[in-house]
N, C-alpha and C positions, 0 to 999 in steps of 0.2 A: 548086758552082763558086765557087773564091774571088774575092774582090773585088779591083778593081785599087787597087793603092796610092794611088791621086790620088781615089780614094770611097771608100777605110773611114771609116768614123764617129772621134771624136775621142776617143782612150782611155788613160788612166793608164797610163806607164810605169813601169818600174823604178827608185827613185830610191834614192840610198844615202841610211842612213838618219843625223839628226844626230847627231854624239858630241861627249862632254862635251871634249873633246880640244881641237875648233877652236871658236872666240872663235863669236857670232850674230853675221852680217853680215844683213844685211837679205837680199841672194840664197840665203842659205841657208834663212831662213827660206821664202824663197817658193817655194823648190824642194819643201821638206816644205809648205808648203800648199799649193800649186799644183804639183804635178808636172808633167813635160814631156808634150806632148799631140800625137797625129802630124794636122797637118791634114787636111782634104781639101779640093777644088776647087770646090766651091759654092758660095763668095763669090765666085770670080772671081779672087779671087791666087793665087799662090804660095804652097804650102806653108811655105817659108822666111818669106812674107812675116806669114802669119798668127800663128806661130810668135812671130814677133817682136812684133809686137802682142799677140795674149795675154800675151807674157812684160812686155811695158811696160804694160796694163791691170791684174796682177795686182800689180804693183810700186805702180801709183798706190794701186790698194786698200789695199793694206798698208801704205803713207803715210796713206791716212785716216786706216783704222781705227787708228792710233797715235796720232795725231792728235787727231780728233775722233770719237772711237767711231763710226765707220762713218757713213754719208750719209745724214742725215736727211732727208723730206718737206717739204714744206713747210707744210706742216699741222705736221708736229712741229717744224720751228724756229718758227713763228707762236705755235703754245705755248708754248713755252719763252721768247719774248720774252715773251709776255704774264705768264706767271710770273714772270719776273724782276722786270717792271715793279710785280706787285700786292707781292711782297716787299719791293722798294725802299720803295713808300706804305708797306704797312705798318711798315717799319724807321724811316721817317721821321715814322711816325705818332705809334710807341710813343716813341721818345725822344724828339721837339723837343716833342711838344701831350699829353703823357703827362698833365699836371698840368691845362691845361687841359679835356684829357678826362676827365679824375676829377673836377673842378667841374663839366663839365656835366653826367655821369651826377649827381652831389649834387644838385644843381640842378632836374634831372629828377623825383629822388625824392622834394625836397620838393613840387612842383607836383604827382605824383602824390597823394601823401599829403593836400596843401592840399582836392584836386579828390573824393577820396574823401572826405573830412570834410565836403564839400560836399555832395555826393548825401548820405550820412548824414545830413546835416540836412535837408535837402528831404524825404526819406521821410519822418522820421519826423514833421516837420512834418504830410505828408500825410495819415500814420499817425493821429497825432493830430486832423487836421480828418474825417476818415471815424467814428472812433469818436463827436467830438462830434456830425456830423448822423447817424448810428444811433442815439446819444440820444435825439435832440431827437425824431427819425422815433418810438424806443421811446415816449416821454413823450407826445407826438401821441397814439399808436394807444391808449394806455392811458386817458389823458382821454376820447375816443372812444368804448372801451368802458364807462367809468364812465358817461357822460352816458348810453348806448344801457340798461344796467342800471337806473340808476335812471328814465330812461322807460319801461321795463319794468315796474317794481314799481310807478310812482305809474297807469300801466295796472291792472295787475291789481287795487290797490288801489280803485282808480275803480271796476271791474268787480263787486270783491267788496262795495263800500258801495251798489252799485244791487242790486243781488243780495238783500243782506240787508237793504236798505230795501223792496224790493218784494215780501219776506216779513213785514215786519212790518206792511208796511199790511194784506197780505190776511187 
């Protein structure tokens, strides 16, 4: 059962197609983008009425997108201001404080450099106070054992002169 003319769905006509012939007017383009479309009564208007409203909806579009490449979000124009904005700084950054931006980065690298030479020294400052107390520690532990060595030998010495004096008396 076909459907009454005031409830078929909305559907591409036949449109002529452009030729290189007549000049782009803006209707003709919209006629090849937006072909003509048969309403139906679900909105509540007229056929004619909708008719005419898509046909001025598709018109505003086509005014955009000429325009402003189509309708951004607002999330994407927030973007793109803020793009704009970090490029402006940067444009204003490089050219007006270029020179003072190269002194500072200079600037930077000698206090880098200064601060490096600084630790360098402190280590090996440290470097050098560690090896002198494992010295002094080595030189300690070795008097140490000389002293324990030679109590050692004047021991055994003691042991061996009572030894052979208590053989010679008997």
């Amino acid at each position: 059962m076909p459907l009454a003319p005031d409830r078929m769905p909305l559907t591409p006509t036949n449109t002529p197609p452009i030729t290189n012939s007549a000049p782009l007017t803006l209707q003709a383009v919209s006629q090849a983008v937006a072909p003509a479309l048969v309403a139906t009564s679900r909105a509540g208007m007229a056929p004619s009425e909708l008719a005419a409203l898509s046909k001025q909806l598709s018109q505003t579009q086509l005014k955009r997108n000429a325009t402003s490449a189509g309708v951004l979000s607002q999330t994407a124009q927030r973007r793109r201001r803020i793009d704009a904005a970090i490029d402006k700084a940067s444009n204003e950054t490089t050219t007006d404080n270029f020179s003072e931006f190269s002194s500072t980065i200079v600037a930077m690298m000698f206090m880098m450099e200064e601060r490096q030479a600084a630790r360098d020294a402190e280590y090996q400052r440290q470097k050098d106070e560690r090896e002198r107390e494992q010295a002094e520690h080595e030189e300690k532990r070795a008097a140490e054992r000389e002293m324990r060595e030679q109590q050692s030998q004047q021991l055994m010495l003691m042991l061996m002169t009572k030894l052979m004096g208590d053989r010679n008396n008997n």
